[in-house]
Structures are given as C-alpha cells and as structure tokens.
N, C-alpha and C positions, 0 to 999 in steps of 0.2 A: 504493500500500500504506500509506502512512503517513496516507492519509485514513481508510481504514478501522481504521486500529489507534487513530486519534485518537477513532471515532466511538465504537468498543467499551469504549475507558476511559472515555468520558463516560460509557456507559450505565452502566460499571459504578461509577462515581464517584455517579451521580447514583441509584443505586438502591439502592446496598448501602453506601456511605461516609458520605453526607449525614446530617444528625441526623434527619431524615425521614425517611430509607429507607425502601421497601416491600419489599425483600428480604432474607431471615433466611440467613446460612451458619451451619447448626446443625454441620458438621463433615459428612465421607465417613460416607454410611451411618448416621447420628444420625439420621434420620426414620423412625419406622417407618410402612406402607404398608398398608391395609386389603386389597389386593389385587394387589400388586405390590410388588419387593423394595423394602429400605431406600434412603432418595435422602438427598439435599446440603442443598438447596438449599426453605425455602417461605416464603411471602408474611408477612410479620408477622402479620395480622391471619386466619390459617389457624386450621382448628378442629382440636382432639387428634385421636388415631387414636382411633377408632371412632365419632367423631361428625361425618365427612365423607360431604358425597355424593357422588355415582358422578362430580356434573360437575367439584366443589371435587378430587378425587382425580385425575382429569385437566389440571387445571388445576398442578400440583403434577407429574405428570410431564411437561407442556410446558415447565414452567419447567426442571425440570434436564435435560430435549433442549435445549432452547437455550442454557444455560449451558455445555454441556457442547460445543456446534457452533462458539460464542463463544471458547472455553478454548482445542479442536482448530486454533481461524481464527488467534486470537492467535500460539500457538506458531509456526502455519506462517510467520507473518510475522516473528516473530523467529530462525525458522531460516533462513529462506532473504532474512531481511534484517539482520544482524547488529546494526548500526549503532541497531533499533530493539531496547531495552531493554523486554522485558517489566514492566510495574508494576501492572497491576493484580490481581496476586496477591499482592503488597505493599501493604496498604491506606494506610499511610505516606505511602509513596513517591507512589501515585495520589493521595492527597488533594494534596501537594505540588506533583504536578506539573500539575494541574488548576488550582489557585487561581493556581499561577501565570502561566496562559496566561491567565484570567480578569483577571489585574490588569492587561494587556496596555494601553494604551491609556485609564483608566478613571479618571485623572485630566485629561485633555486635552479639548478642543471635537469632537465627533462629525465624522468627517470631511465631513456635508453643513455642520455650520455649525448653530446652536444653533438649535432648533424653538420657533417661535413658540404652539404647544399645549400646554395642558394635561395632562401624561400621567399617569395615577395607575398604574404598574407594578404588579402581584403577584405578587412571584418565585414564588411556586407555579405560575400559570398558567405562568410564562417557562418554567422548570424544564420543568413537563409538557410544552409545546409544543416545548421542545430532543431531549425524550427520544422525544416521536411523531416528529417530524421523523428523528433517527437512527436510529431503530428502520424508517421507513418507508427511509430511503436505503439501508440494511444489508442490508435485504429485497431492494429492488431490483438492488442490487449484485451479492447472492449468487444471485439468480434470473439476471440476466444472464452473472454466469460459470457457468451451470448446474453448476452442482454436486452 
C-alpha cells in the first residue's frame, strides 16, 4: 500500500504542484461543461466552454474519473492504513514531502560508482518518463486487484 500511495503523490506532485503542471484544480464544480455537469479538475492549456470539442470534453471528464478513483484509492489507504498521512490534498505538505524523498541520496557517488558517459539529462523528459512509468504501474496495479 504504501507503494501505491507513494506513486499517486508523485502523480499528483508532478502534475498539479510542479511550476509546470498540466493540471488546473479550478475548485468542486468551477468548470462549466458543454454537455455534462460542472467538474474539478482541467488540463491548463483546455479551451473555454463553448469552444471545446466532443473529444477535448471527454478528455476533461476522464480527467476528473481518475482524479476522482485517485482521491477514492488514496483515502482507502489512509483509512485502512493509519500510519499513512494523506498529503496530497495539502499541496504544502506534498510539495515537502516529495523534495524530500528526492534529496535522498543526491549529494553522494551513485551506488554503481561514477559513469564514465557523457549524460546531458532533461528533467522534463525525466519528469514525463516518472509520471508514464506510475501512471503505467497504477494501471496495472489496479487492473490486477480488479476493481
């Protein structure tokens, strides 16, 4: 459980906290919906209401079903695991306790031992390749405990 509650804060540290975010909380019910009630949750770069298509307004309720199956996964973990402290509806707290796990290690020699390569990193790629990776594991997780 605490793998899973680690992966859902990173998603949501690295979507909605980061100064990059591609996810907007406009507040419960702040979005209004060309065909479907008021939702949470849309993509930054989302078009007004009435200038979305059929697929961009789909797009925009998959987002708040998953946020919403995320929120449902969360609590269950922290009801039926005490010990783990809900934070990412504290964006504070999630930023906090992310960078801290992040500074983990990150002054020390890599534990194979310094690489004789060239590496030119772009935390954007790092970033996005963190966030497919958990979003693929989260899938397969919750496909496995069929739910």
């Amino acid at each position: 459980m605490d793998e899973i509650l680690h992966k859902i804060e990173l998603f949501m540290f690295y979507n909605m906290v980061v100064d990059d975010h591609i996810i907007q909380d406009d507040g419960t019910y702040n979005v209004p919906m060309e065909n479907h009630n008021n939702l949470r949750y849309t993509f930054i770069d989302d078009k007004d209401f009435g200038d979305r298509t059929g697929v961009e307004q789909k797009k925009i309720i998959l987002l708040n079903d998953m946020m919403e199956i995320f929120s449902d996964l969360h609590t269950y973990i922290h009801e039926n695991h005490p010990e783990n402290k809900p934070s990412y509806f504290d964006k504070n707290a999630l930023k906090s306790k992310i960078e801290n796990k992040l500074d983990i290690n990150t002054d020390s020699e890599p534990i194979d031992g310094e690489s004789c390569e060239e590496t030119d990193t772009n935390s954007d790629e790092t970033i996005t390749d963190i966030t497919d990776q958990t979003i693929n594991q989260i899938t397969d997780e919750i496909t496995d405990m069929e739910l």
